[in-house]
C-alpha positions as a LaTeX table, in Angstrom:
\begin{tabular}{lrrr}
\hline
Residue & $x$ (\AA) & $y$ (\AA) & $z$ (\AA) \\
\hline
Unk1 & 0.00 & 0.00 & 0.00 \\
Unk2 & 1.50 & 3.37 & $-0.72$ \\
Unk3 & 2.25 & 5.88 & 1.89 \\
Unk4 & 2.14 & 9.32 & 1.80 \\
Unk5 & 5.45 & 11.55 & 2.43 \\
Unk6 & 4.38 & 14.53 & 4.88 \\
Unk7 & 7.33 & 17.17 & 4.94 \\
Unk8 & 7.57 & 20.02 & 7.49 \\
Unk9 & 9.84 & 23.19 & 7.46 \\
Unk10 & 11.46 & 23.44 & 10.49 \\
Unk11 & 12.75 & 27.12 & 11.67 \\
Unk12 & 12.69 & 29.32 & 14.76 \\
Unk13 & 12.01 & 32.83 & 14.92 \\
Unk14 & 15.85 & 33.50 & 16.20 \\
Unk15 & 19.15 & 34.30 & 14.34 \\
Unk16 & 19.87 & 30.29 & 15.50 \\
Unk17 & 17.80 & 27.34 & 16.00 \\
Unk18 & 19.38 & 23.69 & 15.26 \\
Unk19 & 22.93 & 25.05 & 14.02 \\
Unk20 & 24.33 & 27.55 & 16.35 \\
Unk21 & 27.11 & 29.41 & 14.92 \\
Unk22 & 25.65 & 29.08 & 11.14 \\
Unk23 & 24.92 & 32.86 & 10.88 \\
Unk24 & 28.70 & 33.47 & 10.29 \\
Unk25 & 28.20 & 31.81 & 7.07 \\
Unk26 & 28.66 & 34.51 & 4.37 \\
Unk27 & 25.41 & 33.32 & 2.47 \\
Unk28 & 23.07 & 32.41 & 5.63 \\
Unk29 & 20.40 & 34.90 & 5.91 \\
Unk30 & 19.39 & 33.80 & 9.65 \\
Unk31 & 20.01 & 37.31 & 10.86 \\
Unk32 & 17.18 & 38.33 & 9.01 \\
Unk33 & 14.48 & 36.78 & 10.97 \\
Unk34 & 13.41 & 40.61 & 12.11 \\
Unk35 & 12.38 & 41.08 & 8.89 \\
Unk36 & 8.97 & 40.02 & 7.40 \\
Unk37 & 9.95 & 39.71 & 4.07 \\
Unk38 & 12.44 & 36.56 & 5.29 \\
Unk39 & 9.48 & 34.39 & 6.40 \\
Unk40 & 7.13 & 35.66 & 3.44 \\
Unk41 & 9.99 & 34.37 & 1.09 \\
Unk42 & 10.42 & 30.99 & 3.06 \\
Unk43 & 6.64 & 30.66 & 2.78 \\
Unk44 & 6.12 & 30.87 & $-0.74$ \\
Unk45 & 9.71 & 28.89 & $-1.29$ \\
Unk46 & 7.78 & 26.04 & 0.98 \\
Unk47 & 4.64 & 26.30 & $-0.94$ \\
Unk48 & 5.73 & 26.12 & $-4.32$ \\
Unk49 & 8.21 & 23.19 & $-2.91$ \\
Unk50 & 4.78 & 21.74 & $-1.88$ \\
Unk51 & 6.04 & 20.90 & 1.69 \\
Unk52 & 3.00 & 20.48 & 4.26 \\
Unk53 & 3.81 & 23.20 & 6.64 \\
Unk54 & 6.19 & 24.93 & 8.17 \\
Unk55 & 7.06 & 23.96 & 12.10 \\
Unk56 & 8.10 & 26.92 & 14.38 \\
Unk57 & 10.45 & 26.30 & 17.16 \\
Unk58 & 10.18 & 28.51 & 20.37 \\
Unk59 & 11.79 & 28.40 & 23.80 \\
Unk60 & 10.93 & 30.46 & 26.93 \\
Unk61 & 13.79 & 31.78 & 28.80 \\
Unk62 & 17.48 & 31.96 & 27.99 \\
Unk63 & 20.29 & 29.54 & 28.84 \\
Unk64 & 22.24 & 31.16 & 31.44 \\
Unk65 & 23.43 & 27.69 & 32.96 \\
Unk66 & 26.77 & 27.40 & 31.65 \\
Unk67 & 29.31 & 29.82 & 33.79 \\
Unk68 & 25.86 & 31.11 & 35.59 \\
Unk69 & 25.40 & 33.82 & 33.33 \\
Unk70 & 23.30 & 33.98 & 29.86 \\
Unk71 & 26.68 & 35.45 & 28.08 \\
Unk72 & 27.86 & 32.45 & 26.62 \\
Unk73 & 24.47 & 32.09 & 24.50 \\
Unk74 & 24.17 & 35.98 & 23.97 \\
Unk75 & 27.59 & 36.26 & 22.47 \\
Unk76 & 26.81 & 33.32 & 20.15 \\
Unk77 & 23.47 & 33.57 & 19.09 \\
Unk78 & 22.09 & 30.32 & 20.87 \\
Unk79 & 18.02 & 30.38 & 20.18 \\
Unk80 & 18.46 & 34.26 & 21.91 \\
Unk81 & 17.47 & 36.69 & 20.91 \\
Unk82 & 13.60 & 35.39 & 19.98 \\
Unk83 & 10.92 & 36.48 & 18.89 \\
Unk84 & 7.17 & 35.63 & 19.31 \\
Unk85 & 6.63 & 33.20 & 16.30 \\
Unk86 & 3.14 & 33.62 & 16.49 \\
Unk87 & 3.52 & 37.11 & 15.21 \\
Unk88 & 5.21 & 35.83 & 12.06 \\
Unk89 & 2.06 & 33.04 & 11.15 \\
Unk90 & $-0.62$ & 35.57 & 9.09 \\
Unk91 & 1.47 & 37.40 & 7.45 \\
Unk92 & 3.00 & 33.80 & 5.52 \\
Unk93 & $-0.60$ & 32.32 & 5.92 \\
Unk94 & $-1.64$ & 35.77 & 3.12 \\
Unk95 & 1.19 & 34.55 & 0.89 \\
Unk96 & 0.36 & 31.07 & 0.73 \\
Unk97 & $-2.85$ & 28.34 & $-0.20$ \\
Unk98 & $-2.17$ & 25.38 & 0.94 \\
Unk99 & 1.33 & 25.71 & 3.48 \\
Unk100 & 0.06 & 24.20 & 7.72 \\
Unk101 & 1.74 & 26.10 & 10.25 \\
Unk102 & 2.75 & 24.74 & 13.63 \\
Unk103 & 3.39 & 26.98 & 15.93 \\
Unk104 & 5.36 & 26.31 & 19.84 \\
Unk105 & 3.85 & 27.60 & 22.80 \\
Unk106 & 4.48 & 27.40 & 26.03 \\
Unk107 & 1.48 & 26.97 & 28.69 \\
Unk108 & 3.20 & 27.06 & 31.57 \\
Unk109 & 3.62 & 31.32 & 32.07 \\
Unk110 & 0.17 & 32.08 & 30.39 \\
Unk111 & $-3.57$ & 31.59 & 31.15 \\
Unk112 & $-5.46$ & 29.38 & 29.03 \\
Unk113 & $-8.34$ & 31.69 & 28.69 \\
Unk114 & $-6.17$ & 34.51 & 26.50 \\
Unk115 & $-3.78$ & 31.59 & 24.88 \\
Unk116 & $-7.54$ & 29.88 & 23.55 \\
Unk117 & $-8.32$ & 33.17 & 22.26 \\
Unk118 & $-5.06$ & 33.39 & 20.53 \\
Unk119 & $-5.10$ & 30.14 & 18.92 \\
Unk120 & $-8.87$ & 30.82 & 17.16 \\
Unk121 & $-7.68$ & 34.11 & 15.75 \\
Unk122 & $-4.88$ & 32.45 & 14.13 \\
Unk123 & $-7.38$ & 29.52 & 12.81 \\
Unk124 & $-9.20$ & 32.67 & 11.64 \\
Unk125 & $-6.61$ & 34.48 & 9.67 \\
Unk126 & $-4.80$ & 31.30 & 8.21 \\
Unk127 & $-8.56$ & 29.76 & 7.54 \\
Unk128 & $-7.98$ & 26.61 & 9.35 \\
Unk129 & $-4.17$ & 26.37 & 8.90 \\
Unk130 & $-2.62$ & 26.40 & 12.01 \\
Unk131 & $-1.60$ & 23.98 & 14.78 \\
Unk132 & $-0.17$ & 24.07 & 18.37 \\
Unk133 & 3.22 & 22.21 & 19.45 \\
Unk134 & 2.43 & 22.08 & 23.28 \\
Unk135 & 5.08 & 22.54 & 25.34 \\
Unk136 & 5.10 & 23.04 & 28.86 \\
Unk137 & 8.83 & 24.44 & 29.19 \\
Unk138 & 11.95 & 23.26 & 30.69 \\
Unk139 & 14.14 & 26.09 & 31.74 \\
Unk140 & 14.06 & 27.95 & 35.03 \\
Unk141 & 15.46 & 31.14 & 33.51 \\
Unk142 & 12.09 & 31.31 & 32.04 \\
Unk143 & 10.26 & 30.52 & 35.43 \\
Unk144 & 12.11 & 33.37 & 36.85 \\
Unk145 & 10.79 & 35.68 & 34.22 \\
Unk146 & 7.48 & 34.91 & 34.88 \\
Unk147 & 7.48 & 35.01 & 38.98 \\
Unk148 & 8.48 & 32.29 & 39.71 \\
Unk149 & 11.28 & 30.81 & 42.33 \\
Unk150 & 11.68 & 27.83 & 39.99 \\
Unk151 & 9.63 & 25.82 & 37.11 \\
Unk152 & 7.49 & 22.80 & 38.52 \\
Unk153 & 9.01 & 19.19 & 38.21 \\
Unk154 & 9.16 & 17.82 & 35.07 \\
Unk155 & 5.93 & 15.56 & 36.05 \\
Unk156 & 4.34 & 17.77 & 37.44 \\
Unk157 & 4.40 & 19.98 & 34.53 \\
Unk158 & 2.56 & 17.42 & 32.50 \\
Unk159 & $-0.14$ & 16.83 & 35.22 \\
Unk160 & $-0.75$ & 20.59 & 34.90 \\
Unk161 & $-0.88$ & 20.30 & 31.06 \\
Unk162 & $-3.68$ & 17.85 & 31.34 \\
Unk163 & $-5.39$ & 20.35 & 33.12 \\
Unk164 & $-5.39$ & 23.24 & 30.90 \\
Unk165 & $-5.63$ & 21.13 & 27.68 \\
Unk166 & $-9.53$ & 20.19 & 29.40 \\
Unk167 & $-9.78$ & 24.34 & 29.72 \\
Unk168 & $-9.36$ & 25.23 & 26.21 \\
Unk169 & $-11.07$ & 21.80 & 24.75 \\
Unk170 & $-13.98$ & 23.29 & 26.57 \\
Unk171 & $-13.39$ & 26.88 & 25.27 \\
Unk172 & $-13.12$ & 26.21 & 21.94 \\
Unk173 & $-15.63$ & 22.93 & 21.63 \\
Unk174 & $-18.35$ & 23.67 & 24.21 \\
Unk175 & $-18.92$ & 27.78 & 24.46 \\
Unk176 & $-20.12$ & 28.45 & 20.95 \\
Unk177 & $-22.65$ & 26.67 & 18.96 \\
Unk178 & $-21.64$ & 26.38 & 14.76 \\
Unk179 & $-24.38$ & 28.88 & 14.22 \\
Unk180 & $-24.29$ & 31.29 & 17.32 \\
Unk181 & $-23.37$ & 34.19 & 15.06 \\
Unk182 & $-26.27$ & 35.34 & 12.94 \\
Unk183 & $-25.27$ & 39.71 & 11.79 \\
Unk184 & $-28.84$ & 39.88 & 11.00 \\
Unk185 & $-28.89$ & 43.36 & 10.43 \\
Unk186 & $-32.37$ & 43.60 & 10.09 \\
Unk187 & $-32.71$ & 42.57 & 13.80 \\
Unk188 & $-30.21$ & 44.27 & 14.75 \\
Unk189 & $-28.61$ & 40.82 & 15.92 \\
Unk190 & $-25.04$ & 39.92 & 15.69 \\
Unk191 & $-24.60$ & 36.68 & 17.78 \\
Unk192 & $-27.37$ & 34.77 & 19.37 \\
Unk193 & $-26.71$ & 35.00 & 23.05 \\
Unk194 & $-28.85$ & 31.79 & 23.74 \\
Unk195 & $-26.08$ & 29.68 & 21.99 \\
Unk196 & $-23.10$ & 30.74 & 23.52 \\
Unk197 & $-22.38$ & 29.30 & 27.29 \\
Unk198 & $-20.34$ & 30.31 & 29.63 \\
Unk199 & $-17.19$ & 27.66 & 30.48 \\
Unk200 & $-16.80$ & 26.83 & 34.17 \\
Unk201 & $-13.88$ & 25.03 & 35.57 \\
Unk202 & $-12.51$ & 24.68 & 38.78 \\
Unk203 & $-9.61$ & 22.74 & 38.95 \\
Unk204 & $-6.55$ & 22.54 & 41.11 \\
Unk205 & $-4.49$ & 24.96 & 39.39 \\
Unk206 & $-6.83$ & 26.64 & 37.00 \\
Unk207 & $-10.58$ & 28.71 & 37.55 \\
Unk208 & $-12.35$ & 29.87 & 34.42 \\
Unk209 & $-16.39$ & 31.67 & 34.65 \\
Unk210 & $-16.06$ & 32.75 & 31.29 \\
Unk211 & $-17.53$ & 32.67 & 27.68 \\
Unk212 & $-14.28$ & 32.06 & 25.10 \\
Unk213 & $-13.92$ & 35.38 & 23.50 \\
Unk214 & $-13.67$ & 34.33 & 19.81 \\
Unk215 & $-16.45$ & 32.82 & 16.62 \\
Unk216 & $-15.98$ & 28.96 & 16.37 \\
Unk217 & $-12.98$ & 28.94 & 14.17 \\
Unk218 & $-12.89$ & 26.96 & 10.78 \\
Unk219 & $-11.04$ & 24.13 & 12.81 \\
Unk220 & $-11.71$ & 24.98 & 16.41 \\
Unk221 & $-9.37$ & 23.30 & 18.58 \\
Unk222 & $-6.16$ & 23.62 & 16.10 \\
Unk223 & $-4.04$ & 20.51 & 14.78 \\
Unk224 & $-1.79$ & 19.50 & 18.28 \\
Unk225 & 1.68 & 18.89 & 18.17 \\
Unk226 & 3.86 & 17.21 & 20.51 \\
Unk227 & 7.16 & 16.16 & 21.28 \\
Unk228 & 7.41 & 14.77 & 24.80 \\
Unk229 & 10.19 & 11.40 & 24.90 \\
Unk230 & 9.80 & 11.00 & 28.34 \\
Unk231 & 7.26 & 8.52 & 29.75 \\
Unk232 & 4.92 & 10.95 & 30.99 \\
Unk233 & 5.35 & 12.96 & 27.93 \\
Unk234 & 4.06 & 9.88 & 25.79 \\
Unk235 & 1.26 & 9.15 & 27.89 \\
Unk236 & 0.46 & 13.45 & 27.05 \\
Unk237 & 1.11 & 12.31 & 23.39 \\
Unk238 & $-0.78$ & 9.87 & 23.17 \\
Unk239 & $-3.94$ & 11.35 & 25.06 \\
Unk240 & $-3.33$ & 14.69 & 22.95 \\
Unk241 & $-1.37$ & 14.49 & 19.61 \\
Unk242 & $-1.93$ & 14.64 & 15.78 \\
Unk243 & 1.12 & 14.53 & 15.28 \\
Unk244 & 4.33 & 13.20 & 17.39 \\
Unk245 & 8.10 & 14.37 & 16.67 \\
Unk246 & 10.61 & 11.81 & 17.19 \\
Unk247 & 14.51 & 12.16 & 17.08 \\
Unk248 & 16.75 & 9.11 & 16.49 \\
Unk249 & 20.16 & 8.51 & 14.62 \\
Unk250 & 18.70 & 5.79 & 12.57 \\
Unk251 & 15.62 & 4.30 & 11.21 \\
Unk252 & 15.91 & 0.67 & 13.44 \\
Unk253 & 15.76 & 3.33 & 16.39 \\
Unk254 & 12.73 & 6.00 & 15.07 \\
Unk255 & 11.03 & 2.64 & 14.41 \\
Unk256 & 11.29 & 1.32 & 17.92 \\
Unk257 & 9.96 & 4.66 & 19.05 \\
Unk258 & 7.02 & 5.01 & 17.03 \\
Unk259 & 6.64 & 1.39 & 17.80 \\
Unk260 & 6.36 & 2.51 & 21.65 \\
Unk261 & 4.08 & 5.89 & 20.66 \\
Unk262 & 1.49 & 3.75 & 18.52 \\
Unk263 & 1.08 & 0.95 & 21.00 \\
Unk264 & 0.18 & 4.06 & 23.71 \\
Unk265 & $-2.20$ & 5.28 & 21.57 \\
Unk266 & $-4.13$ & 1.82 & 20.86 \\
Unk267 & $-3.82$ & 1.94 & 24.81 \\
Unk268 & $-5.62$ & 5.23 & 25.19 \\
Unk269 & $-8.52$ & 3.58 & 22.62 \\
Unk270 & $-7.19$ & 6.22 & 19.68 \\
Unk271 & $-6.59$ & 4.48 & 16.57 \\
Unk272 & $-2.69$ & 4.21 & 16.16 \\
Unk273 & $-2.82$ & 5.14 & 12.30 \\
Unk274 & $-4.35$ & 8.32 & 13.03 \\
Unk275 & $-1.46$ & 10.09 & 14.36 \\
Unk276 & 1.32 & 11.31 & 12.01 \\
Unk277 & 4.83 & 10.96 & 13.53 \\
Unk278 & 7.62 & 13.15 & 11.87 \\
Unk279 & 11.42 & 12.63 & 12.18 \\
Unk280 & 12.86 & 15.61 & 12.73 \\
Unk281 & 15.49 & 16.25 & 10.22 \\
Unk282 & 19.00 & 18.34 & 10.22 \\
Unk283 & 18.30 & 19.02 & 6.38 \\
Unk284 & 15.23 & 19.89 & 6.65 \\
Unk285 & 16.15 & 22.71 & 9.22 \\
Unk286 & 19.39 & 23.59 & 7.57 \\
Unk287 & 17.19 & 24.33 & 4.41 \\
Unk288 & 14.42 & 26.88 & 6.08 \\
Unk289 & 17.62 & 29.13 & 7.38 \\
Unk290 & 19.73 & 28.97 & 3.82 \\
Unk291 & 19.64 & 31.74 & 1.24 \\
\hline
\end{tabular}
């Protein structure tokens, strides 16, 4: 039976992602990422390449491990300085037809009631185009930013992912009905408030009385991403995911690992076959940064 190839782009919106220390190249253009006109380019270059979608990188926080300062990965460009890739998503959705955009974001430092609202305007503007990689963050530099002593355990992060993937399931599934907006102008009637509900949760970390802020969007809860190779990030993966990035120096050892994903998934009563798994590729990434 023939198989269909699925290729993803894979970029960050940084002067370095996968290759740090490739922007000395005379002919890489990584230190353009600033400019819109670099991601409109590698949109229409992915589009007419016929590539699925583009996959956007993002981390929260800076490395400031090594010699307990951040200078090491300021003075060479390591994934800092970033920028919101978010920001970058409509204006390559207006260039392109067909291209899927995946976009990293982390849960852990924002509200899920703002973040669902963020998500449907960008299902919105690339008409059913976009996706979420969820990530739940992993350095404490970023905790710090956000208030915080320290970032949660590693496990713990997850258990709090479960809980604010059940808020915005319910924003974006259960608050608007497919036909709650009417703009009968006649009546003078833009949205009929009898098919919009308010979403009430009241969890252990997170409390939401609130009606989700945005239209049902053309896909409503966007295509998930994840990337978790720990065995509580599987078990998210497998509960969650579309589609499941895996990392492996050979294809006896991505096989074992989807192996491993697809029997979790049978396990969680999802069909196994309905989850695309990606192997991340150097090329690939090497390609979205060249000139």
């Amino acid at each position: 039976m023939k198989k269909q190839i699925r290729l993803n782009a894979f970029d960050m919106n940084a002067a370095s992602h996968q290759s740090p220390g490739l922007w000395r190249h005379p002919r890489d253009k990584s230190s353009n990422y600033v400019d819109l006109a670099y991601w409109t380019d590698l949109a229409k270059t992915l589009e007419r390449g016929k590539f699925d979608g583009i996959f956007l990188a993002d981390v929260m926080g800076v490395y400031d491990v090594y010699g307990g300062s951040p200078d090491t990965a300021l003075r060479s460009g390591v994934q800092v300085p970033v920028n919101d890739p978010s920001l970058i998503v409509p204006a390559m959705a207006m260039v392109t037809e067909h291209l899927g955009f995946g976009v990293t974001c982390t849960l852990s430092y924002e509200p899920p009631y703002p973040f669902a609202r963020r998500m449907s305007t960008l299902d919105h503007l690339t008409k059913g185009r976009i996706g979420w990689n969820i990530v739940t963050g992993y350095l404490n530099s970023a905790a710090r930013g956000s208030g915080q002593d320290k970032q949660a355990s590693h496990d713990r992060r997850y258990e709090i992912a479960d809980e604010y993937m059940d808020v915005v399931y319910k924003l974006w599934e259960a608050s608007w009905d497919d036909d709650a907006v009417r703009i009968d102008r006649a009546a003078g009637v833009f949205t009929d408030p009898a098919k919009v509900r308010r979403v009430k949760h009241d969890g252990e970390t997170y409390r939401v009385d609130a009606v989700h802020l945005s239209e049902p969007s053309p896909q409503r809860t966007p295509v998930l991403y994840q990337a978790g190779a720990s065995a509580k990030g599987m078990e998210f993966a497998s509960k969650h995911a579309e589609c499941i990035f895996i990392n492996g120096p050979s294809a006896k050892v991505l096989a074992a690992s989807a192996g491993k994903i697809r029997a979790q998934i049978a396990k969680d009563a999802r069909d196994p076959a309905s989850v695309v798994i990606f192997a991340v590729s150097a090329t690939v990434a090497v390609f979205a940064r060249g000139g």
